[in-house]
C-alpha positions in Angstrom: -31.2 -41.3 -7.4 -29.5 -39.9 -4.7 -31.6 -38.8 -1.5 -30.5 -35.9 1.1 -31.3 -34.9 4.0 -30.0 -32.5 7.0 -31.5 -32.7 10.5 -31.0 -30.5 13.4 -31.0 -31.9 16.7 -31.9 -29.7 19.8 -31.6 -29.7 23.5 -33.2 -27.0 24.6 -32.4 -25.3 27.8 -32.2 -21.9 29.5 -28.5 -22.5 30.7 -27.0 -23.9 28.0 -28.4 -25.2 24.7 -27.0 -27.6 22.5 -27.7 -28.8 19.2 -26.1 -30.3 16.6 -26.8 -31.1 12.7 -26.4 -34.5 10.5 -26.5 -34.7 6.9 -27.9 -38.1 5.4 -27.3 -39.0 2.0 -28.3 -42.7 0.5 -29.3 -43.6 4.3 -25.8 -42.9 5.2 -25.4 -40.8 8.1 -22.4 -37.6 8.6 -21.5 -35.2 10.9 -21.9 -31.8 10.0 -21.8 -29.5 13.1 -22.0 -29.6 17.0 -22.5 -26.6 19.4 -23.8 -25.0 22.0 -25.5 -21.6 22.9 -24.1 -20.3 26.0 -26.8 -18.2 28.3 -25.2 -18.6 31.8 -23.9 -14.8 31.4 -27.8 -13.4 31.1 -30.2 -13.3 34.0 -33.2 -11.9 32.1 -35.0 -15.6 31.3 -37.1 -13.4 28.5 -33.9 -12.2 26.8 -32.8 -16.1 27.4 -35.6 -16.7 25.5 -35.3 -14.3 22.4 -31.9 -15.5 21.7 -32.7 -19.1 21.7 -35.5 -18.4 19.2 -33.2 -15.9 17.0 -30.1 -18.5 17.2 -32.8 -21.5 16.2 -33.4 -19.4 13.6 -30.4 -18.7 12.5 -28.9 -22.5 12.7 -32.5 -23.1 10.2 -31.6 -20.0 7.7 -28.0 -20.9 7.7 -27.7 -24.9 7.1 -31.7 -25.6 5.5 -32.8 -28.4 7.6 -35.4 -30.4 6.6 -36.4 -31.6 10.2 -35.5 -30.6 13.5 -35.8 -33.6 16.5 -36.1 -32.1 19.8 -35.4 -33.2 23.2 -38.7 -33.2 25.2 -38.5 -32.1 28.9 -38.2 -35.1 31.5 -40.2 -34.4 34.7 -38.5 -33.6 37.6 -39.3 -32.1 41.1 -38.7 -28.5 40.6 -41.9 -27.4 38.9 -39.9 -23.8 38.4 -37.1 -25.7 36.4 -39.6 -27.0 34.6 -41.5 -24.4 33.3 -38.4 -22.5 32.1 -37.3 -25.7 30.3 -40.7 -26.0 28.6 -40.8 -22.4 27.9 -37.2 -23.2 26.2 -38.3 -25.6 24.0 -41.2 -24.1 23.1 -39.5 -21.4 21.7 -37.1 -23.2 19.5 -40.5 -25.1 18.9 -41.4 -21.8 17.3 -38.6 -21.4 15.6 -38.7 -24.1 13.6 -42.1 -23.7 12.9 -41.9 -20.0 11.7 -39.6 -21.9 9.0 -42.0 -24.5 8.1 -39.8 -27.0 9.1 -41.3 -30.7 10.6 -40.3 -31.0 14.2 -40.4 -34.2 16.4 -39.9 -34.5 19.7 -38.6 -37.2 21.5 -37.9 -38.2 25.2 -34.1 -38.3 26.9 -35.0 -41.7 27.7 -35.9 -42.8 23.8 -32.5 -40.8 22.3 -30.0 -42.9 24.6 -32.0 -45.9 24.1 -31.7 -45.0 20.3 -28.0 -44.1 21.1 -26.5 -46.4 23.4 -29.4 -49.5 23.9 -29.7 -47.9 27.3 -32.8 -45.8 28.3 -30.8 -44.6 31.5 -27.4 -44.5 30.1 -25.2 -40.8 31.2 -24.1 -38.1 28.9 -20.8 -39.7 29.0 -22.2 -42.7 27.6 -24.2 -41.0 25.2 -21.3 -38.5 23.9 -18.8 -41.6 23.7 -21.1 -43.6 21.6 -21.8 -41.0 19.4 -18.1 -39.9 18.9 -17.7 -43.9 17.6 -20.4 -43.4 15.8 -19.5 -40.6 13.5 -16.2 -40.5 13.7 -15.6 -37.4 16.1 -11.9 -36.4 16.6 -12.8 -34.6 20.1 -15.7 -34.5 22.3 -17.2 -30.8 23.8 -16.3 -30.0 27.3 -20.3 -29.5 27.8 -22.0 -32.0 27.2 -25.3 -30.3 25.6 -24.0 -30.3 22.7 -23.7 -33.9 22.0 -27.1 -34.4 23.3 -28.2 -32.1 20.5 -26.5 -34.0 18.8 -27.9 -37.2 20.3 -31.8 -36.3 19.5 -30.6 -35.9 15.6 -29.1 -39.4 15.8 -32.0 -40.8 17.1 -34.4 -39.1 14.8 -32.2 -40.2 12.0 -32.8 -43.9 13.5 -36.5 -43.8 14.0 -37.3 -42.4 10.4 -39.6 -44.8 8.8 -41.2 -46.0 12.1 -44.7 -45.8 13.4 -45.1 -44.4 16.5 -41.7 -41.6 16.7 -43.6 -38.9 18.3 -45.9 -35.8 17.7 -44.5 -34.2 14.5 -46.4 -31.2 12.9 -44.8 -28.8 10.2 -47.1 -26.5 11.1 -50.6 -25.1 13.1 -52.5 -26.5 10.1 -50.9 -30.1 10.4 -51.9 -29.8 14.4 -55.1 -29.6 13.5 -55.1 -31.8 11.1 -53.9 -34.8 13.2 -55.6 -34.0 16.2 -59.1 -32.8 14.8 -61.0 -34.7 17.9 -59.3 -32.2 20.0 -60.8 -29.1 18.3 -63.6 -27.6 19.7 -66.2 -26.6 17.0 
């Protein structure tokens, strides 16, 4: 019996954010698609926001996933860049959740180890490896897009692991796994 699967792959961000989808049949792995949403032209970060949930949306509506692996935000030193990343990410988050569709998260440093063998390998690296891996003619200019790309991969190599990361497919699986959080 033959088993499909499509995941989407997201890097958020409130510059630029990439994504890109797989499709995995018999535990074989393609390429589907690999983009980017452009938001360098909009100052408003809340309109930033509304068309990263509405293109999520669209990317779920259009090709069906059945998971979505996300790129968590690292930590860094500007607490500002920080919250707007978090803020991006929790609104694809949303997205996908307003679908019912399972998300995982994982860290940069666990997709380019999952990638390349190298937790602190560059975007170059990363986008290389994965243009062996599935065969890509050309690479983007930015390289969000490939590390989109890069979080499906890894996702795609983690299935049937213990330990990938928080996944929920909804509110009521959240409370479900975490029911020693809930205050009653």
């Amino acid at each position: 019996m033959s088993t499909e699967k499509i995941i989407l792959g997201i890097d958020p961000g409130t510059t630029i954010m990439g994504f890109g989808l797989i499709k995995i049949v018999n535990k074989k792995m393609s390429f589907l698609q690999l983009n980017e949403l452009d938001l360098k032209k909009y100052s408003d970060h809340y309109l930033k926001l509304k068309l990263i949930f509405e293109r999520t949306v669209e990317l779920i509506d259009t090709h069906h996933p059945d998971e979505i692996a996300i790129e968590a935000p690292f930590f860094g030193k500007n607490v500002q860049s920080m919250l707007k990343l978090g803020r991006a990410q929790g609104v694809a988050m949303a997205a996908g959740l307003s679908r019912e569709v399972p998300i995982t998260e994982y860290s940069p440093k666990k997709i380019k180890m999952a990638i390349t063998g190298n937790g602190n390998a560059s975007k170059e690296q990363v986008a290389k490896m994965l243009q062996s891996l599935l065969d890509l003619k050309t690479l983007p200019k930015n390289l969000d897009a490939t590390d989109g790309l890069a979080a499906a991969v890894c996702h795609f190599y983690n299935q049937g692991r213990i330990d990938i990361g928080k996944s929920y497919s909804g509110w009521g699986a959240f409370v479900k796994h975490n029911e020693d959080r809930i205050k009653k």
